[in-house]
C-alpha positions as a Markdown table, in Angstrom:
| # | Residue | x | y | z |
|---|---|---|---|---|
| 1 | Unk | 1.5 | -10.4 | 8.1 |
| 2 | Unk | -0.5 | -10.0 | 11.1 |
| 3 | Unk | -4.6 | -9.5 | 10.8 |
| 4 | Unk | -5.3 | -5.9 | 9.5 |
| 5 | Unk | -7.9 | -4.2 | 11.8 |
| 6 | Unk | -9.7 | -0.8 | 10.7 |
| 7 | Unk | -10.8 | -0.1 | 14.0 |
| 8 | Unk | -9.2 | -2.0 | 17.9 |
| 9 | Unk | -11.3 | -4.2 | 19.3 |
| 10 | Unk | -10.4 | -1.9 | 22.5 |
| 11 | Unk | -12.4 | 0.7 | 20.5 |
| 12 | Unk | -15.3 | -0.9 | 19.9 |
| 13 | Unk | -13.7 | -2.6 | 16.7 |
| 14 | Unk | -15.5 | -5.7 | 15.2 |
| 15 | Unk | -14.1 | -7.0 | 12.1 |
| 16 | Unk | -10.0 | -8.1 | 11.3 |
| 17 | Unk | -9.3 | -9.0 | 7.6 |
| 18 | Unk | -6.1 | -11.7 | 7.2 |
| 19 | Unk | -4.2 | -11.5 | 3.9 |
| 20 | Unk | -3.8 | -15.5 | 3.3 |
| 21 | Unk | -1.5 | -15.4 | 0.4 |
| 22 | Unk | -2.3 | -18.2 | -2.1 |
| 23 | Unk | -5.4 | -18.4 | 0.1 |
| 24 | Unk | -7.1 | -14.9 | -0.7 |
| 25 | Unk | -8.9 | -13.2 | 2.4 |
| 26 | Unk | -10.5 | -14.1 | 5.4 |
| 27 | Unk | -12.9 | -12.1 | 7.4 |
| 28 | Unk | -12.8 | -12.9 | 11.1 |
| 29 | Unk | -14.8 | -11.9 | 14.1 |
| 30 | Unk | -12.6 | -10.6 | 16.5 |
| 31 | Unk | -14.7 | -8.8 | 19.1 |
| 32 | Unk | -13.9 | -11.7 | 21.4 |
| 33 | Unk | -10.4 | -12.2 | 21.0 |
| 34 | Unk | -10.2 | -15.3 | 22.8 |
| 35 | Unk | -12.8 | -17.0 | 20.4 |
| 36 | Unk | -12.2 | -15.4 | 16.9 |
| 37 | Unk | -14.9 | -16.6 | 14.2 |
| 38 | Unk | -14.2 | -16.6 | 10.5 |
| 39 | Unk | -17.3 | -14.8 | 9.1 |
| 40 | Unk | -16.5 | -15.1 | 5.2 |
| 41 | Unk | -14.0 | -16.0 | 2.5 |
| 42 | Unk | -13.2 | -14.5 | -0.7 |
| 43 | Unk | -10.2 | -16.3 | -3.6 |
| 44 | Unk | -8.5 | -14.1 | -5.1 |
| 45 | Unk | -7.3 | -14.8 | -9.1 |
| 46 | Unk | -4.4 | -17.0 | -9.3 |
| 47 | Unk | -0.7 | -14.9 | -9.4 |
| 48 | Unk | 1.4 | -17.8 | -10.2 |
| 49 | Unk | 4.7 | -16.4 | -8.6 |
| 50 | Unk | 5.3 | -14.0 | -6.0 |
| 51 | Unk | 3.2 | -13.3 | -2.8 |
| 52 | Unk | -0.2 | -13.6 | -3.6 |
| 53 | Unk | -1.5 | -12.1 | -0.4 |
| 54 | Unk | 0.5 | -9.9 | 1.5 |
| 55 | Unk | -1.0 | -6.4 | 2.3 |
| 56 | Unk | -4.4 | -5.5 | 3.3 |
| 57 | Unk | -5.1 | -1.5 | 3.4 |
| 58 | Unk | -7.9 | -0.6 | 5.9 |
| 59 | Unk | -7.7 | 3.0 | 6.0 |
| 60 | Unk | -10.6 | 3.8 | 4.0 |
| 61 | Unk | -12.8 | 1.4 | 5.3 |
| 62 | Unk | -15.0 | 3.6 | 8.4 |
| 63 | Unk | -16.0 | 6.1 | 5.5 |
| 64 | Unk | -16.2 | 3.3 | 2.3 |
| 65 | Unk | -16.7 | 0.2 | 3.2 |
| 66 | Unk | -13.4 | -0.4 | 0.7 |
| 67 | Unk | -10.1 | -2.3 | 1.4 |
| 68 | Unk | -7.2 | -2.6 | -0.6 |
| 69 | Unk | -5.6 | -5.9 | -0.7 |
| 70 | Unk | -2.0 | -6.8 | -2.3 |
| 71 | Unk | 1.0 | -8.8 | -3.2 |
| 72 | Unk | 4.1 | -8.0 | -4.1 |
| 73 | Unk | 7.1 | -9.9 | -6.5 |
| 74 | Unk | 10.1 | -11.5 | -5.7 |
| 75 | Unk | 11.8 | -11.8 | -9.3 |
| 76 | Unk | 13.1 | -9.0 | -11.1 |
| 77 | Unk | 12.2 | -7.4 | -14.8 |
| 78 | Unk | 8.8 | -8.9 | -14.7 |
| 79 | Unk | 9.5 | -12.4 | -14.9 |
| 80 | Unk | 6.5 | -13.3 | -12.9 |
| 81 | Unk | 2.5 | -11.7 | -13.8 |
| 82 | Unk | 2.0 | -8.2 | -12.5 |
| 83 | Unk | 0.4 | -7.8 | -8.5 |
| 84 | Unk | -2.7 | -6.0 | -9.2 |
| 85 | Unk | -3.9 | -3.9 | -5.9 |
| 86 | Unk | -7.1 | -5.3 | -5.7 |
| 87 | Unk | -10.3 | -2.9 | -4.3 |
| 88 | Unk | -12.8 | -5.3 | -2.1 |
| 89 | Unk | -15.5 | -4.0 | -1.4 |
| 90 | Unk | -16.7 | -5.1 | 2.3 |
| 91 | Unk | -19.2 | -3.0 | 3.5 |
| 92 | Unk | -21.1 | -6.7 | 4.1 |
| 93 | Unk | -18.2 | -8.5 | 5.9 |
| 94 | Unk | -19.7 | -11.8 | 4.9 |
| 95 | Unk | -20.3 | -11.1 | 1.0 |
| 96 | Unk | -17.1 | -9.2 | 0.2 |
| 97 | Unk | -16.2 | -9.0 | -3.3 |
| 98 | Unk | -13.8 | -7.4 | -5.5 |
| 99 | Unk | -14.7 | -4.5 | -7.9 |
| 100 | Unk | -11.8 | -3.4 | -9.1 |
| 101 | Unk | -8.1 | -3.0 | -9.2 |
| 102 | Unk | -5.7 | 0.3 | -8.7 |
| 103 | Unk | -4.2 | 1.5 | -12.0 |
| 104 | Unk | -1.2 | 0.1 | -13.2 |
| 105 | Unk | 1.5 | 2.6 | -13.0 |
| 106 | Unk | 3.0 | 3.6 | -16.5 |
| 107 | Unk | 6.1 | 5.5 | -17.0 |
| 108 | Unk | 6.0 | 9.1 | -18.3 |
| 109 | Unk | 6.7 | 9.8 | -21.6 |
| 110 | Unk | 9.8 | 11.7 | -21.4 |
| 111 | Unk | 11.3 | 8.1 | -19.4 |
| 112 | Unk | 12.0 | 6.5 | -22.9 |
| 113 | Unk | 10.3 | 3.4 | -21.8 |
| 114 | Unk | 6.6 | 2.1 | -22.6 |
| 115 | Unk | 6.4 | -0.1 | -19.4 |
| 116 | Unk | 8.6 | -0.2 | -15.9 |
| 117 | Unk | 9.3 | -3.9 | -16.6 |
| 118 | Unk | 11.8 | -2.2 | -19.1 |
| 119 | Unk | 13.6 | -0.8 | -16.1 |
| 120 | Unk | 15.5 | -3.5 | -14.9 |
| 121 | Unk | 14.2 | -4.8 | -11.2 |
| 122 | Unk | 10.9 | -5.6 | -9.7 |
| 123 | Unk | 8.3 | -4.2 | -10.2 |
| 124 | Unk | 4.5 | -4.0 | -8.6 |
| 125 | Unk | 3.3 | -3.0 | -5.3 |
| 126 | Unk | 4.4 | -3.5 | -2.3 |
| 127 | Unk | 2.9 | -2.2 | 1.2 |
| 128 | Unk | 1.0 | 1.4 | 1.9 |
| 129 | Unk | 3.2 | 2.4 | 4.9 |
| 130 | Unk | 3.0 | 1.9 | 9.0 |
| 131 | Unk | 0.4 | 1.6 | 10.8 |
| 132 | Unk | 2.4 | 3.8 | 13.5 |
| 133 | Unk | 2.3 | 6.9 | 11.5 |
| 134 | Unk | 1.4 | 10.5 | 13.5 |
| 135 | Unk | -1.5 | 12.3 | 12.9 |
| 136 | Unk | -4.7 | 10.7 | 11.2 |
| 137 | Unk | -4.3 | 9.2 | 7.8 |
| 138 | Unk | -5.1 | 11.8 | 4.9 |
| 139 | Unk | -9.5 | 10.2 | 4.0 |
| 140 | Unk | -9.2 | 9.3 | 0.0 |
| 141 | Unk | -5.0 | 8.7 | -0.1 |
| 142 | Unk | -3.1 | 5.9 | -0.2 |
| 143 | Unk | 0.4 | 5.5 | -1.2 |
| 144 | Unk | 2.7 | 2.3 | -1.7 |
| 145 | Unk | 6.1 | 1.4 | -2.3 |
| 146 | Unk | 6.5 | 0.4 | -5.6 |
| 147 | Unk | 9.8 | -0.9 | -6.4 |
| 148 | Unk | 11.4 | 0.7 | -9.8 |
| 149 | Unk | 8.2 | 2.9 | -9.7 |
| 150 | Unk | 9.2 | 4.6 | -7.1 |
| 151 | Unk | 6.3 | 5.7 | -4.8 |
| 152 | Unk | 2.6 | 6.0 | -6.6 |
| 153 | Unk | 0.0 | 7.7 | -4.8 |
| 154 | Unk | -3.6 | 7.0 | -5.4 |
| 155 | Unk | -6.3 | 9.1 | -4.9 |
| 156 | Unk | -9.4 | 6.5 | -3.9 |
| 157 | Unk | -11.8 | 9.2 | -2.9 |
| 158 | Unk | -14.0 | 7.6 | -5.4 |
| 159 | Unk | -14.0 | 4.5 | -5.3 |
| 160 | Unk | -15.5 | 3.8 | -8.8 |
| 161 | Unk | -13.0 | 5.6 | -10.8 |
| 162 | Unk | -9.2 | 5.3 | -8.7 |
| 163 | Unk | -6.8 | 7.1 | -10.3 |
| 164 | Unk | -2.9 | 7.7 | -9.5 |
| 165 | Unk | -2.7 | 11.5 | -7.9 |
| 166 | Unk | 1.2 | 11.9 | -8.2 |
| 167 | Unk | 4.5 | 9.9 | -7.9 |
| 168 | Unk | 8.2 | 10.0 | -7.4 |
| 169 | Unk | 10.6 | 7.6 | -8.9 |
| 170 | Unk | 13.9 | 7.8 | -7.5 |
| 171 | Unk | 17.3 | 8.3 | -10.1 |
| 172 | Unk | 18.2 | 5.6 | -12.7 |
| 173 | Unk | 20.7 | 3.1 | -12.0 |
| 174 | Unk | 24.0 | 3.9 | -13.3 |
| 175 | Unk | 27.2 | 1.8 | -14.6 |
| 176 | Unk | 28.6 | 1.7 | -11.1 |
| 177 | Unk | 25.4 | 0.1 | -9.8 |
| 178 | Unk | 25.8 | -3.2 | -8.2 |
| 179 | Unk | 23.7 | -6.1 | -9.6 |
| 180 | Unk | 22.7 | -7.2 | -5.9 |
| 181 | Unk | 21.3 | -3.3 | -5.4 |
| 182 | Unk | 18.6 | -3.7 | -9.0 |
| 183 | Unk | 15.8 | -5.6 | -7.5 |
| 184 | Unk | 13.9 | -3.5 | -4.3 |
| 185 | Unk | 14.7 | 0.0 | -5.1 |
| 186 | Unk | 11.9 | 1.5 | -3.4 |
| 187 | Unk | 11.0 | -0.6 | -0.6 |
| 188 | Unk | 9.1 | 1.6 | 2.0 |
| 189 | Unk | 6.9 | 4.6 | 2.4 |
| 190 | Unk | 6.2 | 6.4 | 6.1 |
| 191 | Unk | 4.4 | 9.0 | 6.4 |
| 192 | Unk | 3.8 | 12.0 | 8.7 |
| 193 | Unk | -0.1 | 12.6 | 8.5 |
| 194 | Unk | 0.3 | 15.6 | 11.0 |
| 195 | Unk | 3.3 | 17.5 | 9.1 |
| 196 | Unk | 2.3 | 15.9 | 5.5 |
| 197 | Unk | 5.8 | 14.4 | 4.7 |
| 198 | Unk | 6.6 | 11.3 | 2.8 |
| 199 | Unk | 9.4 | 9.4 | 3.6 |
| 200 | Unk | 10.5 | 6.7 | 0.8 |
| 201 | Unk | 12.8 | 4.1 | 2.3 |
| 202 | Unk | 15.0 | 3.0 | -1.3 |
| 203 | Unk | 18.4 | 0.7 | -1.4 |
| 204 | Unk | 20.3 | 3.9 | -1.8 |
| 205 | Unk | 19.0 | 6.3 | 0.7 |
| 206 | Unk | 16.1 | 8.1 | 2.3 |
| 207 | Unk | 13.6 | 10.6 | 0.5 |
| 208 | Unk | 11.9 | 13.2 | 2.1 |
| 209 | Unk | 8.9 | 14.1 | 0.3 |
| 210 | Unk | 5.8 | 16.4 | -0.1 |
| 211 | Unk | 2.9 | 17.0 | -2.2 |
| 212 | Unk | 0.4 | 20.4 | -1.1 |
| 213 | Unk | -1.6 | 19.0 | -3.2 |
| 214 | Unk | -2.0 | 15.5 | -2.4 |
| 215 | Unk | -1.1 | 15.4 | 1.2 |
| 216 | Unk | -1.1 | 19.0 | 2.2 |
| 217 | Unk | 1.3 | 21.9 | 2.7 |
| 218 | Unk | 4.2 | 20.4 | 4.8 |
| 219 | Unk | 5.0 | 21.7 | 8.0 |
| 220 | Unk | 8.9 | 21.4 | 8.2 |
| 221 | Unk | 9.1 | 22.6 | 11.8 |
| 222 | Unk | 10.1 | 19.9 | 14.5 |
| 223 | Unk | 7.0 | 18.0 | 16.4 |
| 224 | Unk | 5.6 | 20.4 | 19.1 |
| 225 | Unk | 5.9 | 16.9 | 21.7 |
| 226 | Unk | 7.4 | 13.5 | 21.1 |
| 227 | Unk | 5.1 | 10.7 | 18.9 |
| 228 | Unk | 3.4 | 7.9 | 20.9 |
| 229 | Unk | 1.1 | 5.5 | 18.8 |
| 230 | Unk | -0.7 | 5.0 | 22.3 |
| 231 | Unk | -2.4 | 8.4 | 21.9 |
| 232 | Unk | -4.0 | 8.0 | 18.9 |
């Protein structure tokens, strides 16, 4: 993955954290892009399997200092440890450290399972969306793909005490289901800040999905004008 920036250099923009994988995070100074300098390092516990180091959310880091950084699996009914979302706290880009980790999604009771691993697939995080979405990303939300979980959104707004604000876990496999088509059910999550609509990207269609609660009333009216990522 490329280096995660919460704010362009072209903006006045300092700081660019790198997810390194097996390697944890880096912290570079990238306000002279043609001599970047790594300002800190933090390891990050030991996965074993999987990607380590993949994602790095920095949408909440202007108002809390916080990022969110992430692997994902790559084998299927939990034959590898679970990717905890780790929450680094940054707001001293050469001392970050981590205090704490998003809640691990659990199915709900009516599911007839204890644990997602019991769902066949992978399962465990995977990215928090685009970093072309319209409109302005929703302060205290974040929302990732989560394989046989479906899509889990978590409310961060405090950053001591995360909790998961809602979720939608797309239909059971069924006898007809392919074995090829068990492992990345719910791959992808976009979503439309300015009309507050979630699309889930899964290995058997396209969800489109709202929440007044969590993201806002939706507007299902067509964009007034075209998107451009160059206007935000």
């Amino acid at each position: 993955m490329p280096l995660f920036l919460p704010k362009p250099v072209e903006k006045g923009g300092r700081y660019a954290f790198a997810a390194m994988g097996g390697y944890g995070l880096t912290v570079l100074d990238v306000s002279n892009p043609s001599n970047m300098k790594t300002v800190s390092h933090l390891d990050l516990p030991a996965s074993v399997a999987g990607t380590e180091g993949d994602n790095i959310d920095v949408s909440q880091y202007e108002k809390t200092g916080m990022i969110y950084y992430s692997g994902y699996p790559l084998t299927e009914d939990c034959y590898e440890p679970y990717k905890d979302i780790y929450q680094i706290d940054a707001r001293d880009p050469k001392k970050p450290r981590v205090v704490g980790v998003l809640p691990r999604p659990t199915p709900p009771k009516a599911a007839g399972i204890d644990d997602y691993c019991q769902r066949r697939g992978s399962f465990g995080p995977k990215r928090t969306g685009y970093y072309t979405n319209p409109g302005r990303h929703t302060s205290g939300v974040l929302s990732y793909g989560f394989y046989n979980a479906g899509v889990q959104f978590f409310d961060v707004s405090k950053p001591a005490s995360p909790e998961i604000s809602a979720y939608f876990v797309p239909k059971a496999y069924g006898p007809s289901t392919a074995d090829y088509a068990y492992g990345n059910q719910t791959h992808g999550v976009y979503v439309e800040w300015d009309r507050n609509i979630a699309w889930t990207l899964t290995n058997h269609g396209i969800y489109a999905l709202s929440s007044p609660k969590v993201l806002g009333k939706p507007d299902l009216n067509a964009p007034a004008k075209p998107f451009r990522t160059s206007e935000f």
